[in-house]
C-alpha positions as CSV (number, residue, x, y, z in Angstrom):
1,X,-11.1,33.5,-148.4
2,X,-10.6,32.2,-145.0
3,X,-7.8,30.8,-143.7
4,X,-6.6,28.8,-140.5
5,X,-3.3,27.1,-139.3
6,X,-2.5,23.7,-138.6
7,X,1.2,22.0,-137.4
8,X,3.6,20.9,-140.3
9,X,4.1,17.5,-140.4
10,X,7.9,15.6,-141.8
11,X,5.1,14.9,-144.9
12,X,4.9,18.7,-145.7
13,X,8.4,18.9,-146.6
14,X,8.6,18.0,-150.3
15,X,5.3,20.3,-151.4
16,X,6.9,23.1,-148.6
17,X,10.2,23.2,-150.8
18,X,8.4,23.0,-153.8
19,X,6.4,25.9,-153.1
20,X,9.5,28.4,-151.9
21,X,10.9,27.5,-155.3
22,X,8.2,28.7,-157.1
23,X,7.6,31.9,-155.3
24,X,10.8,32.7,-154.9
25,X,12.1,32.1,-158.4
26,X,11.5,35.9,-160.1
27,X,13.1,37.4,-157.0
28,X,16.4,35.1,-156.8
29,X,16.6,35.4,-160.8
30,X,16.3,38.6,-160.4
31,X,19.6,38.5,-158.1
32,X,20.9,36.4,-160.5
33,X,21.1,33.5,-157.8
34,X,18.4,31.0,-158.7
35,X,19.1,27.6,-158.6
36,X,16.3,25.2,-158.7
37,X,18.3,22.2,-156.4
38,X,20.0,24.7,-154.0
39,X,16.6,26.8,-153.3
40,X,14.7,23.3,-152.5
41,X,17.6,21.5,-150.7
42,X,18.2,25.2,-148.5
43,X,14.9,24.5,-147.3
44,X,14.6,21.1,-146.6
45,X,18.5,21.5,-144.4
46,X,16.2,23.9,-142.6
47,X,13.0,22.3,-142.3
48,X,12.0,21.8,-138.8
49,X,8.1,20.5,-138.7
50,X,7.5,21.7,-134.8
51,X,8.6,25.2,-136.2
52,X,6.4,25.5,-138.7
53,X,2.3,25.7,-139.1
54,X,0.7,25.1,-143.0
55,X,-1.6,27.7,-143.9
56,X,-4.5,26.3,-145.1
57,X,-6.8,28.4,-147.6
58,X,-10.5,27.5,-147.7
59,X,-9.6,23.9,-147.1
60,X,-6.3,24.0,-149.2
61,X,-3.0,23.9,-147.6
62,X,-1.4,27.3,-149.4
63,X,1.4,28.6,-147.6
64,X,3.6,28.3,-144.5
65,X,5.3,30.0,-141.9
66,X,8.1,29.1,-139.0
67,X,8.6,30.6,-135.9
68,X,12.1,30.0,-134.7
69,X,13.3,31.3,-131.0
70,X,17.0,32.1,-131.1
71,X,19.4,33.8,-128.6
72,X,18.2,37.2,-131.2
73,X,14.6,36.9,-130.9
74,X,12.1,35.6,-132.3
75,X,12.7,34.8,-136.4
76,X,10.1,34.0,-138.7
77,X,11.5,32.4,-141.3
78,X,9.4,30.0,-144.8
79,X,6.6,32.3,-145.0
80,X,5.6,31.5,-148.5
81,X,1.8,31.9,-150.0
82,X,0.8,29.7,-152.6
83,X,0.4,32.6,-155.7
84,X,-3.1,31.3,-156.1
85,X,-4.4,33.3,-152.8
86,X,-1.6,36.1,-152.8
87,X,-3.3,40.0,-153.2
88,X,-6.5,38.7,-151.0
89,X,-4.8,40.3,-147.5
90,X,-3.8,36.6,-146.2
91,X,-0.6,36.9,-145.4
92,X,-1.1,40.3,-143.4
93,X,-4.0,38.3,-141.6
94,X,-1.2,35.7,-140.6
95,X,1.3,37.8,-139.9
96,X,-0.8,40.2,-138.0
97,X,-2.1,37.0,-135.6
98,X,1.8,35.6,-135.3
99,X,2.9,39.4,-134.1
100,X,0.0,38.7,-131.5
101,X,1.9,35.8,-130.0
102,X,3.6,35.7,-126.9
103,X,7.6,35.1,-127.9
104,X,11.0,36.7,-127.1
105,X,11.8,40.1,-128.9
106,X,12.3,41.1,-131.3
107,X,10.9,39.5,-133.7
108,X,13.5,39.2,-136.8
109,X,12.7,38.2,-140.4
110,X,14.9,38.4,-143.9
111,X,13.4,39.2,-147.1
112,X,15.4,39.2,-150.5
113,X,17.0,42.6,-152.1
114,X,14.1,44.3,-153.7
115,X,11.6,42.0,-152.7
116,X,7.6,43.4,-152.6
117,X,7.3,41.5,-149.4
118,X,9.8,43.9,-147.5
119,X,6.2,46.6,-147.7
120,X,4.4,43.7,-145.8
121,X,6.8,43.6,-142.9
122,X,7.3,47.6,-142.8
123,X,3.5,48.2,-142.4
124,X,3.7,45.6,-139.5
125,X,7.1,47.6,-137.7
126,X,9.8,45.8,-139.1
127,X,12.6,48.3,-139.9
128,X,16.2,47.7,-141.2
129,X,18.9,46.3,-139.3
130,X,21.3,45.1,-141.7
131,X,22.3,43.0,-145.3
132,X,24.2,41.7,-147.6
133,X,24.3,41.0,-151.1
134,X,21.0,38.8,-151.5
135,X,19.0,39.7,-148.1
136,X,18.1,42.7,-146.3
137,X,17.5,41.9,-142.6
138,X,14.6,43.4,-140.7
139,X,13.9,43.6,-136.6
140,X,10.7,44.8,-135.1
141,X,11.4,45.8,-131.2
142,X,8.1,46.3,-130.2
């Protein structure tokens, strides 16, 4: 599979939303928190198109990912994969060429309780920092 980036547009929204709700559904039922209106709406409140890039899969769009300076660091924040191309290494490829990038450290991220996709940021340097109840918060320094 090959993948590239391109900018989010105010278009990519509704399919964006749609997307987090699917793959994050097993992980906030899980927690016992899902809510099919509040996970959509919580992104779209956040949604900021000249944050975030689409990942496009082999001419699909597939996934997304945001890049958000703050006073912190650097937070990457919607990185969703479409299930369809998760397992084939794509989301270490784009996290691997986002860690490349020159922004202010650290970089921060949060990933749900439990969530598989805490292994993903680990391998990359991310270690804990804090949490509450639903998310565990991750910093990488360097």
């Amino acid at each position: 599979m090959r993948w590239t980036t391109r900018p989010s547009t105010p278009d990519d929204a509704t399919w964006i939303a749609e997307l987090r709700a699917v793959v994050m559904r097993p992980d906030l039922e899980r927690l016992g928190v899902f809510s099919p209106e509040r996970v959509r709406q919580r992104f779209l409140d956040a949604f900021d198109p000249a944050l975030t890039r689409v990942i496009v899969v082999d001419g699909t769009d597939a996934g997304s990912i945001a890049i958000r300076p703050a006073s912190d660091g650097t937070w990457i924040e919607h990185f969703y994969l479409d299930e369809r191309v998760q397992g084939a290494g794509i989301g270490t490829q784009v996290l691997t060429a986002i860690l490349t990038e020159d922004h202010p450290l650290p970089w921060r991220i949060n990933v749900l309780q439990q969530s598989p996709a805490r292994r993903l940021y680990e391998r990359h340097g991310f270690v804990f920092d804090s949490e509450d109840e639903v998310d565990v918060f991750l910093v990488r320094r360097a």
